[in-house]
C-alpha positions in Angstrom: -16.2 -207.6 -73.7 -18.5 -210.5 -73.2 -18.9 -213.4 -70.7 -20.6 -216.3 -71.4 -21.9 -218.2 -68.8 -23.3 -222.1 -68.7 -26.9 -221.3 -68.8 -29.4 -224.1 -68.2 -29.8 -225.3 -71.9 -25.8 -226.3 -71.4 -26.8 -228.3 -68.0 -30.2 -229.5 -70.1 -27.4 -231.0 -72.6 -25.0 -232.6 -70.3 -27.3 -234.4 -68.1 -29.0 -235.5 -71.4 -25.7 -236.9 -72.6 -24.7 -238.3 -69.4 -28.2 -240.0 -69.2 -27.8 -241.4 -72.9 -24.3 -243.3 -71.6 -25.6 -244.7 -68.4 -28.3 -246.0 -70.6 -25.9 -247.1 -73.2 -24.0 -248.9 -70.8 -27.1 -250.8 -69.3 -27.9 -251.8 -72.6 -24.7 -253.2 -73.2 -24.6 -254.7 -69.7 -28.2 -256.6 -70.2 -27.0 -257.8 -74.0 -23.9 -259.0 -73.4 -25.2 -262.7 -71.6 -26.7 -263.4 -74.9 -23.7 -261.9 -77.1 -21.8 -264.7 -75.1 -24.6 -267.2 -74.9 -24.6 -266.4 -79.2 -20.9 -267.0 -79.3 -20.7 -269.5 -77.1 -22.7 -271.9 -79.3 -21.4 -271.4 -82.3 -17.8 -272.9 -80.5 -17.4 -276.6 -80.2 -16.1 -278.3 -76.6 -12.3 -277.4 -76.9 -12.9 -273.7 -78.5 -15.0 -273.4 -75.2 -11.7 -274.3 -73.3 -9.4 -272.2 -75.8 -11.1 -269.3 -77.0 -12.3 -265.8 -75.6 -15.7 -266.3 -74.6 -16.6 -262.4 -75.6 -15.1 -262.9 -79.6 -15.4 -265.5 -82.1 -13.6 -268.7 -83.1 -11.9 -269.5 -86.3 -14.7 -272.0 -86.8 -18.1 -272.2 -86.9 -20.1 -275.6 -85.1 -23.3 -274.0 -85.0 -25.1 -276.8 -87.0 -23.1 -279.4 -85.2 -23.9 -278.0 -81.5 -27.7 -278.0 -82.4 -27.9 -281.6 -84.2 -25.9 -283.0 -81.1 -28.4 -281.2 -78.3 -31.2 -283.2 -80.9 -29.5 -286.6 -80.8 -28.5 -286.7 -77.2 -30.3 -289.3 -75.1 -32.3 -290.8 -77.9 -33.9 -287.4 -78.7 -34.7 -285.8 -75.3 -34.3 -282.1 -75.9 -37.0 -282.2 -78.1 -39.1 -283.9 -75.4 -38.3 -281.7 -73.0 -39.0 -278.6 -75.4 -42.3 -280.0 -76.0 -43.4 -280.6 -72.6 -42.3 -276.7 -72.0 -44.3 -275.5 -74.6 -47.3 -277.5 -73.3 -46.9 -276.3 -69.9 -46.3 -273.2 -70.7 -49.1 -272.3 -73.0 -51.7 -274.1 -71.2 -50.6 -272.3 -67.9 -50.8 -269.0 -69.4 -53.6 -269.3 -71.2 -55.4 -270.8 -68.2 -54.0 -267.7 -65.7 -55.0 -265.1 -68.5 -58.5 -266.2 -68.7 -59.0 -266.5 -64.9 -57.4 -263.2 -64.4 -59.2 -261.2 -66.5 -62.5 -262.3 -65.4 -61.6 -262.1 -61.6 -60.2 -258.7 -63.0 -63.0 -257.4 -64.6 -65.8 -258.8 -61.7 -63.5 -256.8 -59.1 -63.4 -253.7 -61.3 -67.0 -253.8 -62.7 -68.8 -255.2 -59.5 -69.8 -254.4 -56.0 -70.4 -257.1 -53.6 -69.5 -257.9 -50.2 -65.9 -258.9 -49.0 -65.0 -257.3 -52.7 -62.2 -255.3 -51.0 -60.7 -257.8 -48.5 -60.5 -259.8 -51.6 -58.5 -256.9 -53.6 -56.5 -256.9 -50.2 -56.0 -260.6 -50.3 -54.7 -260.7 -54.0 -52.2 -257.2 -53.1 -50.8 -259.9 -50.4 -50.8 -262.7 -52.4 -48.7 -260.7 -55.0 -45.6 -259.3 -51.6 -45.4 -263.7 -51.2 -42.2 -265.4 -53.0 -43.4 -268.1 -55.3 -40.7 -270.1 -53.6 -42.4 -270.0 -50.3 -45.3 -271.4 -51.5 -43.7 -274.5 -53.3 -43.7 -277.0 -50.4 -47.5 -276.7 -49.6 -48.4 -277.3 -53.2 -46.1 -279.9 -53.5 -47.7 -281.3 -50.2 -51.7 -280.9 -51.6 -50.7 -282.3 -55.2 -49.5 -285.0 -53.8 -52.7 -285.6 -51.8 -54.5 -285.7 -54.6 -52.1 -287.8 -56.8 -50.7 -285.4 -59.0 -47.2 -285.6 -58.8 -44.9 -286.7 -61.8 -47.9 -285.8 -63.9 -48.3 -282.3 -66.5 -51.0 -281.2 -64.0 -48.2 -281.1 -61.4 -46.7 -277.8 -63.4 -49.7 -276.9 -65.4 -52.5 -275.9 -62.5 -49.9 -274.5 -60.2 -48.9 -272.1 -62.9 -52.5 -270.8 -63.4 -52.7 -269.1 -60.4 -51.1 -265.7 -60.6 -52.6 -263.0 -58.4 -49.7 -260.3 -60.0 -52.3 -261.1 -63.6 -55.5 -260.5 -61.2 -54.1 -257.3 -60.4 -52.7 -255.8 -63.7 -56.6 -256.5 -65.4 -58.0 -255.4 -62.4 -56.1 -251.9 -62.9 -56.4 -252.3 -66.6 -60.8 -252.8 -66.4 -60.7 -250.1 -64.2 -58.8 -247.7 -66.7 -60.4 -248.9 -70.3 -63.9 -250.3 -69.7 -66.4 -247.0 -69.1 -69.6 -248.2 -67.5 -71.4 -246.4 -69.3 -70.8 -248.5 -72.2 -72.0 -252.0 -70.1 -75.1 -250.2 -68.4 -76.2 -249.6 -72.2 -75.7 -253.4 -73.0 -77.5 -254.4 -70.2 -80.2 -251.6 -70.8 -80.4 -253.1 -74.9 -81.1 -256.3 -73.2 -77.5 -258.1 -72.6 -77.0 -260.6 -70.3 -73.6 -260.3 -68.1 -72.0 -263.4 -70.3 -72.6 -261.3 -73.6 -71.9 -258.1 -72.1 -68.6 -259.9 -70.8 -67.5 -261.3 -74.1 -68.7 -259.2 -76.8 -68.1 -255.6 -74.9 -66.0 -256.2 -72.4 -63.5 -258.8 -73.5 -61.9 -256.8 -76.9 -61.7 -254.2 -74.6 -59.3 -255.9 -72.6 -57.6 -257.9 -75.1 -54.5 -256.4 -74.8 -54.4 -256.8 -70.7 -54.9 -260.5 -71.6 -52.1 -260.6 -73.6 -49.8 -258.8 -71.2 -50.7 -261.3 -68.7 -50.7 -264.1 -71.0 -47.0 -263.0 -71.9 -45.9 -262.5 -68.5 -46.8 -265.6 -67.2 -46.0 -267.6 -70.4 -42.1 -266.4 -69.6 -42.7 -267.1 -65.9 -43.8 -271.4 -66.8 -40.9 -271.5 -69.0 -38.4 -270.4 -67.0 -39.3 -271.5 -63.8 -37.4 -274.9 -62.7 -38.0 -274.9 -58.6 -41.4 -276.4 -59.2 -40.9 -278.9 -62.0 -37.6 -280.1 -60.4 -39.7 -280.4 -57.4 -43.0 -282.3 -58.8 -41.9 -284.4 -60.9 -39.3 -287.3 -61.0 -39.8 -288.6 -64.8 -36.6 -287.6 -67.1 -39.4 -287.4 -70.0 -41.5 -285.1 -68.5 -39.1 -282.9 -67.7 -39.0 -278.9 -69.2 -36.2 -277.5 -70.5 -35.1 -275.4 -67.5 -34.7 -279.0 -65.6 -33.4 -281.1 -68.3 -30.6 -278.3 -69.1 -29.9 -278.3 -65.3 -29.7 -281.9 -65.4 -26.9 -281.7 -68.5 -25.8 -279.1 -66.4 -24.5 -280.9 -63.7 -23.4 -283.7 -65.9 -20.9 -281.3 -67.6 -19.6 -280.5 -64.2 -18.6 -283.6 -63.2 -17.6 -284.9 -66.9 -13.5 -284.7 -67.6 -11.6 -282.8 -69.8 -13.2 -283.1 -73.9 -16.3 -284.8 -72.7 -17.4 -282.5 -69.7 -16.9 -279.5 -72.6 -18.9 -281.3 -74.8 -21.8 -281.7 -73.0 -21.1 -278.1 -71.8 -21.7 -277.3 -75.4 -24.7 -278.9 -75.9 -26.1 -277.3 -72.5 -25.6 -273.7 -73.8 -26.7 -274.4 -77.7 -29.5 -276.0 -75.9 -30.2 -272.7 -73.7 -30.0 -271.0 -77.0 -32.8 -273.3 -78.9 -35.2 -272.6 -75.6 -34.4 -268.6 -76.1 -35.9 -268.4 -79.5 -39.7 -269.4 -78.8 -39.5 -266.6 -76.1 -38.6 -264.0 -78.9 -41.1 -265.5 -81.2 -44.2 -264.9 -78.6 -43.1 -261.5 -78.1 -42.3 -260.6 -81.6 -45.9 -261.6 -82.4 -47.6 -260.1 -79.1 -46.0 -257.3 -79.0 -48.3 -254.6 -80.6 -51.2 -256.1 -77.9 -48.4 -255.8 -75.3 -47.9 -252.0 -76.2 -51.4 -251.3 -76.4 -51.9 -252.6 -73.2 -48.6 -250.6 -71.3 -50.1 -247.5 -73.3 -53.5 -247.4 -73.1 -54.0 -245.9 -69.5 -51.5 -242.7 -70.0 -54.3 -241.3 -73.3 -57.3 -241.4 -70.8 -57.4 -237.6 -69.7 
């Protein structure tokens, strides 16, 4: 006679399992906006109205839907795409470069007030962007920069979050060794900075690049805010504008512009997988290269 009893390679498996549907089921919670924001555009204005918005058509407007987002308004979308890829690549770039060398003189440097500055940024980082929209709109306007690029672009550069994550990131992957021998072989601190130190953080720049590349492009609080010219306009405003036109449109004709406002949110999607398709190996380094230091 033998009893067998649930020993705890048994429990082992069923939590396993039970973890691998929760995670199945978040996966399939976070993907299916863009299985309907996929769908959605490949419907025209009525198939929006008739169809179910989780399953395909009979046909396919794909083509039409993204020719019509092109042609509207004399060619605006693509205005609008361009000015988001200008402000967005400019902002990032800019808050990538100050952050890593505020990150890397707060990781690699003692001087005084260093730590009510580390303080400062850890604050900085608890305070919703949101709150501090009115004062900047307040001080750009002071200095005449509203319904201008700069309006969006300088704002965008500051990002204390970035500060942080290469300040953490120096700390981890840049041994000090390896600068005092610079310095020792005669390097001043701008070489040491950008022929040691700067590959070495490479892929901190990129993380910080990337996160506040998606941050510019989707933000709309600030552009709707600072500027007032249809043509400067990103996409998160313009499609917001269209937006709003669709909801006050009747019958075919609000549909149709609710067509071109999700084929549009569509277009703006793929330039955010591009940049991460082509970042992502710095991107990984970068999450990974702290948990190998023993």
């Amino acid at each position: 006679m033998s009893i067998t009893t649930a020993g705890p390679g048994r429990r082992t498996g069923w939590a396993t399992s039970l973890l691998t549907l929760a995670l199945l089921g978040a996966l399939i919670y976070f993907l299916m906006p863009l299985w309907w924001l996929i769908l959605a555009s490949l419907k025209n204005g009525s198939q929006l109205n008739s169809t179910f918005g989780l399953w395909f058509a009979d046909s396919v407007h794909l083509s039409e839907n993204i020719a019509s987002v092109f042609q509207a308004s004399n060619g605006v979308y693509l205005q609008w795409l361009l000015n988001t890829v200008l402000y967005s690549t400019a902002a990032a770039l800019g808050a990538a470069i100050a952050a890593t060398a505020a990150g890397y003189a707060l990781a690699k440097f003692d001087f005084p007030g260093r730590k009510s500055i580390l303080a400062a940024i850890l604050l900085a980082v608890a305070v919703p962007v949101t709150v501090l929209v009115l004062p900047m709109f307040l001080i750009l306007s002071a200095v005449q920069l509203t319904n201008t690029p700069w309006a969006v672009i300088l704002p965008s550069m500051i990002n204390p979050f970035g500060v942080y994550i290469l300040w953490i990131f120096a700390q981890e992957t840049l041994p000090t060794e390896l600068l005092e021998a610079a310095r020792i072989d005669g390097g001043s601190e701008w070489n040491v900075f950008t022929r040691i130190a700067l590959p070495l953080l490479a892929p901190g720049f990129v993380t910080v690049f990337l996160f506040s590349f998606v941050g510019t492009w989707n933000n709309y609080f600030l552009p709707r805010l600072v500027l007032s010219d249809e043509r400067l306009y990103p996409l998160s405003v313009g499609l917001a504008q269209w937006n709003e036109q669709a909801g006050v449109g009747v019958g075919s004709s609000g549909f149709a512009t609710y067509s071109m406002v999700i084929t549009g949110a569509l277009v703006a999607v793929v330039p955010l997988v591009v940049a991460f398709l082509f970042l992502q190996k710095y991107w990984q380094t970068g999450l990974s290269a702290g948990s190998v230091k023993g």
